[in-house]
C-alpha positions in Angstrom: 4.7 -33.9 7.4 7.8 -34.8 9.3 8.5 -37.5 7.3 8.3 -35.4 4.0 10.4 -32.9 5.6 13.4 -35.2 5.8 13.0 -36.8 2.8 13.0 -33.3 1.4 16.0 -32.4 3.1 17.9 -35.7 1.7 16.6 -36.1 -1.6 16.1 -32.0 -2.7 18.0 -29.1 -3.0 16.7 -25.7 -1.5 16.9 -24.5 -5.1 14.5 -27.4 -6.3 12.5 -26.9 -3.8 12.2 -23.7 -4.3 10.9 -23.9 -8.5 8.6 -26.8 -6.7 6.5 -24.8 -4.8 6.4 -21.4 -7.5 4.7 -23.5 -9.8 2.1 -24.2 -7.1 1.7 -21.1 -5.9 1.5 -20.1 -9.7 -1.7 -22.8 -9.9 -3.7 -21.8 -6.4 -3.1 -18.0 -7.6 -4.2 -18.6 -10.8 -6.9 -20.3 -9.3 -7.7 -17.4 -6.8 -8.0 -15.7 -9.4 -10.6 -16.8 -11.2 -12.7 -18.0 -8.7 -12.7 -13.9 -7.2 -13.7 -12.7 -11.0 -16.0 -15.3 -11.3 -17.9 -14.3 -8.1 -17.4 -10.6 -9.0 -19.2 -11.3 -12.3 -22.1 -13.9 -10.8 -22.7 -11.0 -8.2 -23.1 -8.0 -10.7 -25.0 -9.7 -13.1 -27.7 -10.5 -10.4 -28.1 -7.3 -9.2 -27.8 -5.4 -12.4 -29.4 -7.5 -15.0 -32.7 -6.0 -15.8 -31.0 -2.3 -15.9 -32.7 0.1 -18.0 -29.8 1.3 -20.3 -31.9 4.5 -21.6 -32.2 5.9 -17.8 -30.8 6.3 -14.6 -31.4 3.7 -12.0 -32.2 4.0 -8.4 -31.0 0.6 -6.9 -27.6 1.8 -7.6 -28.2 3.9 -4.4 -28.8 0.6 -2.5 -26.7 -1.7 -4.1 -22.7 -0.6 -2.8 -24.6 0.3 0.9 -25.6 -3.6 1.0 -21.8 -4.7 -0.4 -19.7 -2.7 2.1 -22.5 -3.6 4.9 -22.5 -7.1 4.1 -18.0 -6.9 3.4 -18.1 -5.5 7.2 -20.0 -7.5 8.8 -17.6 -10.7 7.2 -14.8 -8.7 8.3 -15.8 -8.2 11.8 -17.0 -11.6 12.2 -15.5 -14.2 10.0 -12.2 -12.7 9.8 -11.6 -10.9 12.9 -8.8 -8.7 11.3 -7.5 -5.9 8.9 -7.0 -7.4 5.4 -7.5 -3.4 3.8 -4.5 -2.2 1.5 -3.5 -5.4 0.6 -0.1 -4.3 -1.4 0.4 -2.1 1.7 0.4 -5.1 3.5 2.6 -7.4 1.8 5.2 -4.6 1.9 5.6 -4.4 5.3 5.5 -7.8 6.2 8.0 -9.1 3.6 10.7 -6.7 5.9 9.3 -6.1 9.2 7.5 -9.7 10.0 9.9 -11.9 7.9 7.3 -12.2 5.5 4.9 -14.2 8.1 1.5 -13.1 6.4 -1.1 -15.1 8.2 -3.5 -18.0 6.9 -6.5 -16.3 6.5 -5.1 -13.8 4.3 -5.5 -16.7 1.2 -9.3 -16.7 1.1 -10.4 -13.6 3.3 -9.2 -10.9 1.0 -10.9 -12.9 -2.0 -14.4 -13.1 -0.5 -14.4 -9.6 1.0 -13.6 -8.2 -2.4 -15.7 -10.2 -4.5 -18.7 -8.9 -1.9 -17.5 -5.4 -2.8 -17.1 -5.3 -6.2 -19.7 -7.5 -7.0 -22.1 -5.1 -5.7 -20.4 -1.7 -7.2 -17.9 -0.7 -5.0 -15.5 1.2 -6.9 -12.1 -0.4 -6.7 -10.1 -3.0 -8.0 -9.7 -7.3 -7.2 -6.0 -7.0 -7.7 -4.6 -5.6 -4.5 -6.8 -8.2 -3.0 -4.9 -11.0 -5.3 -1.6 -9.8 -4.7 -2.3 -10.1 -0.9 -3.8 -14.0 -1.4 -0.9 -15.0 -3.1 1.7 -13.7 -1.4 -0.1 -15.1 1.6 -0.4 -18.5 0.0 3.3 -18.1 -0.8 4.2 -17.4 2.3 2.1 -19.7 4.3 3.4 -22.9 2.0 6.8 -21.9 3.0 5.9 -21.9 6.5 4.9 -25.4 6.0 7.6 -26.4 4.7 10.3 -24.6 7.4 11.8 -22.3 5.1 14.1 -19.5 6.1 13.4 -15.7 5.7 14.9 -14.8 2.9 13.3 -17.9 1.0 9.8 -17.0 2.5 10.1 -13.1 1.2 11.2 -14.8 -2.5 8.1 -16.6 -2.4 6.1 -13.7 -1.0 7.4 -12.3 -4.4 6.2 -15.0 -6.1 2.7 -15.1 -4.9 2.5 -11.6 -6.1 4.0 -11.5 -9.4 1.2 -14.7 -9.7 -1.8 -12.9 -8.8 -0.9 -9.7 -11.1 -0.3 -12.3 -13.8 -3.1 -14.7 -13.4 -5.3 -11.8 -13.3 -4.2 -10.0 -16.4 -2.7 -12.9 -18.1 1.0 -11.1 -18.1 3.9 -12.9 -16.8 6.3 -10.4 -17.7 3.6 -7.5 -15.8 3.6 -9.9 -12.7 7.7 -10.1 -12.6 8.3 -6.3 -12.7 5.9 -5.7 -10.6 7.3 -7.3 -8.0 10.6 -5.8 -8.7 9.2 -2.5 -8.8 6.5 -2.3 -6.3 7.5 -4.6 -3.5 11.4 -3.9 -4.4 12.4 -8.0 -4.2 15.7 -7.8 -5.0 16.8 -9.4 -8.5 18.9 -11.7 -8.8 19.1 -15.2 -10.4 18.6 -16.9 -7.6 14.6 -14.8 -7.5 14.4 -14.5 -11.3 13.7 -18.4 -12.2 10.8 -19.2 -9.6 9.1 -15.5 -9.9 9.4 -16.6 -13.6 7.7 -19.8 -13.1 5.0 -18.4 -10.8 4.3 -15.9 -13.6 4.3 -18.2 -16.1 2.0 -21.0 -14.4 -0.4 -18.5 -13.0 -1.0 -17.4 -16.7 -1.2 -20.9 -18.5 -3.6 -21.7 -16.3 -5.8 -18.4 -16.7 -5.1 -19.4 -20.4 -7.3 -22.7 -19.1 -9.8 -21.0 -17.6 -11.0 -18.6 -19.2 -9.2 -18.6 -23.1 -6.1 -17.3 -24.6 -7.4 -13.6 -25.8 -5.7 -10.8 -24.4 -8.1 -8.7 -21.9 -8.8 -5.7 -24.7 -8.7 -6.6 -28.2 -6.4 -4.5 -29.6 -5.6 -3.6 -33.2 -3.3 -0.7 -34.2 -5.7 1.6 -36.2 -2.9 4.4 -36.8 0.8 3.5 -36.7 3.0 5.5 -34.2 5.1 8.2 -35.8 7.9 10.4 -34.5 5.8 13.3 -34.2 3.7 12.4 -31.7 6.8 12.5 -30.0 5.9 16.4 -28.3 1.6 14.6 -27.8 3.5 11.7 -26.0 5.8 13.7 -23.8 2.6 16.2 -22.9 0.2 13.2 -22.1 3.0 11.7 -19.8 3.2 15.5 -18.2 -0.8 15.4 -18.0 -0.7 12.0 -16.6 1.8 12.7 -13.4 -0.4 15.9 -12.3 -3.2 13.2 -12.6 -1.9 10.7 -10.3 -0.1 13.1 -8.1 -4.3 14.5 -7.7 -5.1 11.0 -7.2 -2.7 10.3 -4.6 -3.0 13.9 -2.6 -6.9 13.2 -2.6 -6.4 9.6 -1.3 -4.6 10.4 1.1 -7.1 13.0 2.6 -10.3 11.1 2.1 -7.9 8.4 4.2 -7.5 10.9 6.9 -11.4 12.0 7.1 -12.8 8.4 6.9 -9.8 7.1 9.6 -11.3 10.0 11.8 -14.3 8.7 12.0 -12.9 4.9 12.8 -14.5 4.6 16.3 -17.9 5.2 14.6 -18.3 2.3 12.4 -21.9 3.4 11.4 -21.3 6.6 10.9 -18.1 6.0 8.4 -20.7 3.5 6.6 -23.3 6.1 6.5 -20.9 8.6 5.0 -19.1 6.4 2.8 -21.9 4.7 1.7 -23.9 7.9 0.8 -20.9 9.4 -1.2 -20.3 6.0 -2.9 -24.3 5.4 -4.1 -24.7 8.9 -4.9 -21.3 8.9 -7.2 -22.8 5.8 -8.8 -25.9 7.2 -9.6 -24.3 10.2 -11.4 -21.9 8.3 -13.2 -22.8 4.0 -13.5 -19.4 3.5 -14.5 -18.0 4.1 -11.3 -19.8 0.8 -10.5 -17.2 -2.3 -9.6 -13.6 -2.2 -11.5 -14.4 -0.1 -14.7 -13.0 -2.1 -17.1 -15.8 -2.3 -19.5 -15.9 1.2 -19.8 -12.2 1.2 -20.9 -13.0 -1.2 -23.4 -15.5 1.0 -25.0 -13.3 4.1 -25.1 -10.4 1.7 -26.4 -12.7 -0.2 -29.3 -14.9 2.9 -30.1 -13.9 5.3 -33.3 -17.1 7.5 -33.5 -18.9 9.8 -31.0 -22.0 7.1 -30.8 -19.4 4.0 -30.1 -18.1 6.1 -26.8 -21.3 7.5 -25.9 -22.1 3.9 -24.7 -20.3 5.2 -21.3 -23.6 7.4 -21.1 -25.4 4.1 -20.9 -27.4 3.7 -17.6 -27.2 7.2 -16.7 -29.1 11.3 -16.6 -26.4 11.6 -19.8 -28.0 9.0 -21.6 -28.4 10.5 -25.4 -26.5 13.5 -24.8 -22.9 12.2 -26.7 -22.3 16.2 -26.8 -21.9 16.4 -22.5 -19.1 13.2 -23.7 -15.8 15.4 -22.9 -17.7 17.1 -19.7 -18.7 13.6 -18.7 -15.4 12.1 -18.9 -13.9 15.2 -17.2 -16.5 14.6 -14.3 -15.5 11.1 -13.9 -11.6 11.3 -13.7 -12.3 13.8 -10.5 -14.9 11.5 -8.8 -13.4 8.4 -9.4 -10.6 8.7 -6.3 -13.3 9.3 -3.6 -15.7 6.4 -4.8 -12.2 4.7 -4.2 -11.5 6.4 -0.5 -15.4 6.2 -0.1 -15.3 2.2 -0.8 -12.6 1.2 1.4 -13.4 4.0 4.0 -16.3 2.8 5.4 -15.2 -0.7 5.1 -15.0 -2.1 1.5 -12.1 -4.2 0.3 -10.1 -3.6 -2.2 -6.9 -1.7 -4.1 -6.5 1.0 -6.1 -4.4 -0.6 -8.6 -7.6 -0.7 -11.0 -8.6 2.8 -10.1 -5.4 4.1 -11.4 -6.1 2.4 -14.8 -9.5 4.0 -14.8 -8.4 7.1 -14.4 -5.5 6.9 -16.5 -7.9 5.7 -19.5 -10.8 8.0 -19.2 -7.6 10.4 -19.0 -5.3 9.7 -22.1 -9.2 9.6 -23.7 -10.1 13.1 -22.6 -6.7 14.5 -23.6 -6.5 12.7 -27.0 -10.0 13.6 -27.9 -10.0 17.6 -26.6 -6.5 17.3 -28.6 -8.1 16.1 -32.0 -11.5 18.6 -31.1 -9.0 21.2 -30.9 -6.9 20.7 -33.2 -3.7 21.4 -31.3 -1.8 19.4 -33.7 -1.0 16.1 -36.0 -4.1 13.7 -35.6 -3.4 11.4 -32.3 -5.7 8.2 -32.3 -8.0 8.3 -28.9 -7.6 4.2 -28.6 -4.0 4.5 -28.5 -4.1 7.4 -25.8 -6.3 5.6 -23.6 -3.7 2.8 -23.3 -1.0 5.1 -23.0 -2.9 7.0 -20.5 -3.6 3.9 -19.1 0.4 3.0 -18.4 1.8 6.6 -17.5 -0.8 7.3 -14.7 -0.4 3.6 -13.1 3.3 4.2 -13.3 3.2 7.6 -11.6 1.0 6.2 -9.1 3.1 3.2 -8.5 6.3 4.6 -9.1 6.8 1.7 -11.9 7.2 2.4 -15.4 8.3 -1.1 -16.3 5.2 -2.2 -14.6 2.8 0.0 -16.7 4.4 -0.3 -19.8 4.3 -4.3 -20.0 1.3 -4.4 -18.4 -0.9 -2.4 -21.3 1.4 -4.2 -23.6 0.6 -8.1 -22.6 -3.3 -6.9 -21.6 -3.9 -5.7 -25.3 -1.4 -7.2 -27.5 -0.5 -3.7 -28.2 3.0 -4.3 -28.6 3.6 -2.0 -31.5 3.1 0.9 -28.7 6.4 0.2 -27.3 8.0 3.5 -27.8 4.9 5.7 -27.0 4.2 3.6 -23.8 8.3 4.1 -22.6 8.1 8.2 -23.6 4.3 8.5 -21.0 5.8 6.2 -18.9 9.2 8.0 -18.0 7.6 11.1 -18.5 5.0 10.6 -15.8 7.0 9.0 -13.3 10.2 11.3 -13.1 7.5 14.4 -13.3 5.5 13.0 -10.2 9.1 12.1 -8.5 9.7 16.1 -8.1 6.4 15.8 -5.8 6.1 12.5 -4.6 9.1 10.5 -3.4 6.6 7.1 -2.9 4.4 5.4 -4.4 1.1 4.8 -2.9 1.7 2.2 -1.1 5.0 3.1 0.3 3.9 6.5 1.2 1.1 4.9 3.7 4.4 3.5 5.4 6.4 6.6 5.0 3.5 9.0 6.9 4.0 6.5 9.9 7.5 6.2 9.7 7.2 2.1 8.8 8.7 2.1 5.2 11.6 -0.4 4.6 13.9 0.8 1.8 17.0 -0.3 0.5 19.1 1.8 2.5 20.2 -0.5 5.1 20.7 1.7 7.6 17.3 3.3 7.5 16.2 0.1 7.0 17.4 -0.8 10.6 16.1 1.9 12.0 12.8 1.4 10.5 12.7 -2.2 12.2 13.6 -0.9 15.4 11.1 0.0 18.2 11.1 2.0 20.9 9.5 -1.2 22.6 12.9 -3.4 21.7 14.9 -0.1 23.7 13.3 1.0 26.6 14.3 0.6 30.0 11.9 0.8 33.1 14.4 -0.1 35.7 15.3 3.1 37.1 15.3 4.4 40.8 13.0 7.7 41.2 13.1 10.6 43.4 10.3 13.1 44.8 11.2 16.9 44.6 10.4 17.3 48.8 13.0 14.7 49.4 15.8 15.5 51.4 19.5 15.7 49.9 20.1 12.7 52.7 17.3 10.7 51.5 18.5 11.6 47.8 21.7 9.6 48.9 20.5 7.0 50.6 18.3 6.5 46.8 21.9 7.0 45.1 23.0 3.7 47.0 20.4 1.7 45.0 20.6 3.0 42.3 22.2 1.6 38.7 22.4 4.4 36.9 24.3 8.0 37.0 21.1 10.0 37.0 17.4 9.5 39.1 14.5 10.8 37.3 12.4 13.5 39.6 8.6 12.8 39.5 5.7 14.3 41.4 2.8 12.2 42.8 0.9 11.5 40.0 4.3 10.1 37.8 4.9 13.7 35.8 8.7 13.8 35.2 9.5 17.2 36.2 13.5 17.2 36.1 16.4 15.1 36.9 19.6 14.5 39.2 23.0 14.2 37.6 25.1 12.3 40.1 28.3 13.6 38.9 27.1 17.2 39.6 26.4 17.2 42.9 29.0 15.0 43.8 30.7 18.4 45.7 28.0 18.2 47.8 27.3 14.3 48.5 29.2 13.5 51.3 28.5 17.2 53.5 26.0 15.6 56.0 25.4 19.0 57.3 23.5 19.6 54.1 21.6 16.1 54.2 18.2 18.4 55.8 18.6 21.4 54.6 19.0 21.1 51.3 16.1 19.5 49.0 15.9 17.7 45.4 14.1 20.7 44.0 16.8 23.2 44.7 19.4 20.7 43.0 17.6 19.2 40.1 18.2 19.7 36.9 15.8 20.1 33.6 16.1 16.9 31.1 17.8 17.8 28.2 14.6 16.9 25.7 11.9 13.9 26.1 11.0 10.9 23.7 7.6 9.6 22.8 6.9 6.2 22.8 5.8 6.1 19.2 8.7 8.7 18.2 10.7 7.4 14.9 14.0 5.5 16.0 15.4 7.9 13.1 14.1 10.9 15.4 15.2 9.6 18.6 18.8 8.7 17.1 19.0 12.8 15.9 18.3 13.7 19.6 20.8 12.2 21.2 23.3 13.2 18.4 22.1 16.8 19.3 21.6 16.4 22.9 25.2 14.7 23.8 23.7 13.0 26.2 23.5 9.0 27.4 20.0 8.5 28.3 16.8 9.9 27.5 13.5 9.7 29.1 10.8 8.1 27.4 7.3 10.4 28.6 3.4 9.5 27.4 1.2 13.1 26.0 0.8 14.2 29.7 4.6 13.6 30.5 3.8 11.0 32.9 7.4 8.9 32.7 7.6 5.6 31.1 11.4 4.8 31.0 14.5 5.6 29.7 16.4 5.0 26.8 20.1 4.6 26.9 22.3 5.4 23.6 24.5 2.3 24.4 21.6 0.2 24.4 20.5 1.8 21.2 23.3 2.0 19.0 24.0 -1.6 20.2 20.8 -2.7 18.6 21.3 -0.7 15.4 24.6 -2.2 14.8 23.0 -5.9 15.2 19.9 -4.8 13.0 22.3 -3.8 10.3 24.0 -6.5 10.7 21.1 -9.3 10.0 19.8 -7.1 7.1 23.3 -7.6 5.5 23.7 -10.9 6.0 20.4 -11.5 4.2 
C-alpha cells in the first residue's frame, strides 16, 4: 500500500484521484444495492408465498416479531454498535468526526435491513444505503490518506450513489446530497458526485434492466387549472409530513424510554408492528408495490388490489376509509420497526405516505366533485414528491426523484408547484428536516453558520478545568489564606463533605480583610462566601454556556453534576479561545 501511495502522490493529481475512486464507490454502491434488494425480495417471498390473497393472514403476526428479533440479536452480537438512523448518521459525522464513519458501517446496515424488511418491517432500504456508501466512501479515502474536506466530498459521493443506484436517478442522488446532507457545491464536488451518480446507475442499469421503477404514462395532460388542485395538495401534503414528523418524534421518545429494557421495547414494538400489519398487509416491508397499484390503477377494482391479503378484501367501497386508515398508521409501524430494534429509514415511509396521500386527496376530490377532473395516478406521484420534500426539507430532491423513478417528466410544473408549496408551508412549523431535527433536539446539528457551527463542535469536555484549589465552609479565614497561597486562580470554590458546591470566595473581595491576623480565628469561610453567580451542566449547549457568561459578566463558571456535586470550572478565556480556533478551521475548510 505504501508503495501505491507514492506512486500516487508522483504520478496523480488529488483531482484525479479524486474521479478515480467516485467511480468505485459508484460500482460497490451500486452493488450494495442490489445485493440488499435482492435479499429483501428472497426473504419476503419465502415467508409470504403461499398467502391467501382473499383473507387475512395470521403469520403476519409472527413474521416482523422474528425480523426485528433476529436484526437485534445481529446487532448486539455481530456488530456491536448503533447503525439506526443511517442519514442521521452520516450527517453528523461528515462535520463533527471529519467524516470518519467506521468499517463496519459498509455491510452491517445492509444485512440488518435486509433482515427487517425482508420479514415486514415497515420502513425503507435507503437510509440504510446512504449510510453504506458513504461509509464505503469514506473508508476508501481513509485508505488512501486523504484529507478532511476530500473524505466529506466522498461521504457525499457514497450517498448521492446509494440514492441513485437504488432508484436509478443520478440527478435524485446529486440533489440529495446537496439538500439533505448540505455538501457544499461547487465544481470541485459537482464532477465526482456526478460520476458516483452516474456509475451507481449504469450499473443498476446492469443488474437489474433499464425500466424506470413505476411505468409511467401520462393518461391526462397537465393544464393550468389544476394550478389551485396543485397548490392545495402541496398545502395537504406539508400538514401530512409535519404529522409524520411530530408523531415520529414521540413514538422516538416512548420507545427510547424503554431503552434499558430491550425485551420489553421488542414486546411493545413488536405487538404494535404485527398487529398494524394484520389490519393493513401493506404496511408490510417498503410499500412500493402498493404505490404501483394506486399509480397504474384507473378503476375502483384496479385499486382495490391494496385490499388484497386483508379483513377489507372485496369491500372496494371501505377504499377511501382504508387509505385514510393507512396514512395515520403507517408513521408508528415506522417508530414501532426501528423502536424495538429494526433497521431502517424513513425515506420510503415518506413516499408511502405521500402516495396513499395525493391518492386519497385526488380521488375524495374527483368523488366530490370539488372541481376540474384531476387524474389519481398523477396525484399519487405528486403526493409522492411534496410530502418527501416537506419531510426532508428538499424540493429538488422530491421533484427529480418522482421524475427519473417514473419517467414522468411531463409533470415538471405540477411536481415544482406541490413541492414549494409543501416545503415553505411546513418551514412555518418545522425549521429541520427529520434528520436534522434529531440533531437539533440534542443540540448536535452542524449548519452553515460557521459560528454555530463552532459552537456545535465544541464540548464542554474540550473546556473544563479540574485544577482548582477548594475550601470547606468551617475553615478558618487563616487557613482560607494559607489555601490562597496555593492557589492559581482569583476565586476557591466552597464545598461541603460530600463535594456539593455551596458558594464561592472572590479573592479580590476580601482582600480588606486578608492580611488582619487578628481575624485569621474568628472569622470563618461561611460568613465571607459568596453565592456563584449561575452553574453549568456538563452536557449544557456550548451556545448556552456562551449566553451565561455574556449575562453573568463573569470569568469562570462552575461546571456541577444533577446533585450539584462540583466537577470544574470553565474559564471564558479558555472558551472564547477555542471558539475563535474552531471558527478558524471551519473557514479554512
Amino acid at each position: 500500500m505504501q508503495r501505491f501511495l507514492t506512486w500516487k502522490d508522483n504520478h496523480l493529481t488529488d483531482r484525479q484521484m479524486t474521479l478515480i475512486l467516485a467511480f468505485f464507490i459508484g460500482l460497490l454502491a451500486a452493488v450494495a444495492a442490489y445485493i440488499l434488494h435482492w435479499l429483501i425480495a428472497q426473504i419476503q417471498l419465502m415467508l409470504t408465498d403461499g398467502f391467501k390473497e382473499k383473507s387475512s393472514n395470521w403469520m403476519y403476526l409472527v413474521f416482523p416479531v422474528v425480523g426485528i428479533y433476529l436484526t437485534s440479536l445481529f446487532v448486539k452480537y455481530v456488530v456491536r454498535d448503533n447503525i439506526s438512523h443511517g442519514i442521521t448518521r452520516v450527517l453528523y459525522a461528515i462535520a463533527t468526526k471529519r467524516s470518519r464513519l467506521k468499517a463496519h458501517n459498509c455491510w452491517s446496515s445492509v444485512i440488518a435491513s435486509a433482515i427487517t424488511i425482508g420479514f415486514g418491517g415497515s420502513v425503507g432500504a435507503e437510509a440504510p444505503i446512504v449510510l453504506t456508501g458513504s461509509a464505503i466512501g469514506s473508508n476508501l479515502g481513509q485508505l488512501f490518506k486523504l484529507d478532511n474536506k476530500t473524505l466529506m466530498l466522498l461521504v457525499g459521493c457514497g450517498a448521492a450513489a446509494g440514492i441513485a443506484g437504488i432508484f436509478k436517478a443520478p440527478i435524485a442522488g446529486l440533489v440529495f446530497t446537496l439538500e439533505v446532507l448540505m455538501v457544499d457545491l461547487s465544481m470541485a464536488s459537482l464532477l465526482p458526485i456526478l460520476t458516483a451518480s452516474v456509475t451507481a446507475t449504469c450499473f443498476s442499469y446492469l443488474f437489474v434492466g433499464g425500466s424506470p421503477m413505476y411505468s409511467f404514462h401520462l393518461d391526462s395532460a397537465w393544464t393550468v387549472e389544476r394550478v389551485p388542485a396543485c397548490i392545495l395538495l402541496g398545502l395537504f401534503s406539508a400538514f401530512v409530513g409535519l404529522y409524520f414528523m411530530r408523531a415520529m418524534t414521540a413514538c422516538e421518545g416512548l420507545f427510547a424510554r424503554l431503552k434499558s429494557h430491550p425485551y420489553v421495547r421488542l414486546v411493545v414494538g413488536g405487538v404494535v408492528l404485527s398487529s398494524l400489519i394484520f389490519f393493513f398487509p401493506v404496511l408490510y416491508g417498503e410499500g412500493y408495490n402498493s404505490l404501483g397499484i394506486l399509480i397504474d390503477g384507473k378503476t375502483d377494482a384496479d385499486w382495490g388490489q391494496i385490499l388484497n391479503n386483508s379483513l377489507f378484501y372485496g369491500h372496494d367501497n371501505l377504499l377511501l376509509c382504508y387509505v385514510a386508515l393507512v396514512i395515520l398508521t403507517k408513521v408508528f409501524a415506522t417508530s414501532a420497526t426501528n423502536g424495538s430494534g429494526g433497521v431502517g429509514g424513513t425515506f420510503a415511509p415518506s413516499l408511502f405516505i405521500g402516495g396513499f396521500s395525493g391518492f386519497l386527496f385526488a380521488r375524495m376530490w374527483n368523488v366530490y366533485q370539488v372541481g376540474i377532473y384531476i387524474p389519481e395516478k398523477n396525484f399519487t406521484l405528486l403526493g409522492m414528491a411534496a410530502v418527501m420534500a416537506a419531510v426532508m426539507h428538499a424540493p429538488l430532491t422530491g421533484i427529480f426523484l418522482i421524475a427519473e423513478i417514473t419517467g414522468g417528466y411531463e409533470l415538471f410544473i405540477p411536481l415544482i408547484i406541490v413541492s414549494i408549496v409543501a416545503v415553505v408551508t411546513i418551514s412555518i412549523f418545522e425549521t429541520h428536516s427529520i434528520y436534522a431535527m434529531r440533531l437539533a433536539r440534542e443540540g448536535r446539528l452542524i449548519t452553515h453558520h460557521t459560528d454555530k457551527a463552532a459552537l456545535t463542535l465544541m464540548s464542554m469536555d474540550s473546556v473544563i478545568v479540574k485544577d482548582f484549589t477548594s475550601v470547606t465552609p468551617d475553615m478558618t479565614l487563616g487557613q482560607l489564606v494559607n489555601a490562597i497561597s496555593k492557589s492559581h486562580t482569583s476565586f476557591l470554590p466552597v464545598i461541603d463533605d460530600a463535594g456539593t458546591l455551596l458558594g464561592e470566595v472572590d479573592i479580590t473581595k476580601i482582600r480588606h480583610i486578608m492580611f488582619r491576623t487578628e481575624l485569621y480565628e474568628r472569622l470563618k469561610v461561611r460568613q465571607i462566601m459568596t453565592p456563584v453567580p449561575a452553574t453549568l451542566g456538563i452536557n449544557d449547549p456550548m451556545e448556552e454556556v456562551m449566553q451565561k457568561f455574556d449575562t453573568k459578566n463573569t470569568n469562570y463558571l462552575p461546571v456541577t453534576d444533577i446533585n450539584n456535586r462540583l466537577i470544574g470550572y470553565v474559564s471564558r478565556t479558555r472558551l472564547y479561545s477555542m471558539y475563535r480556533k474552531t471558527v478558524a478551521d471551519l473557514s479554512a475548510e
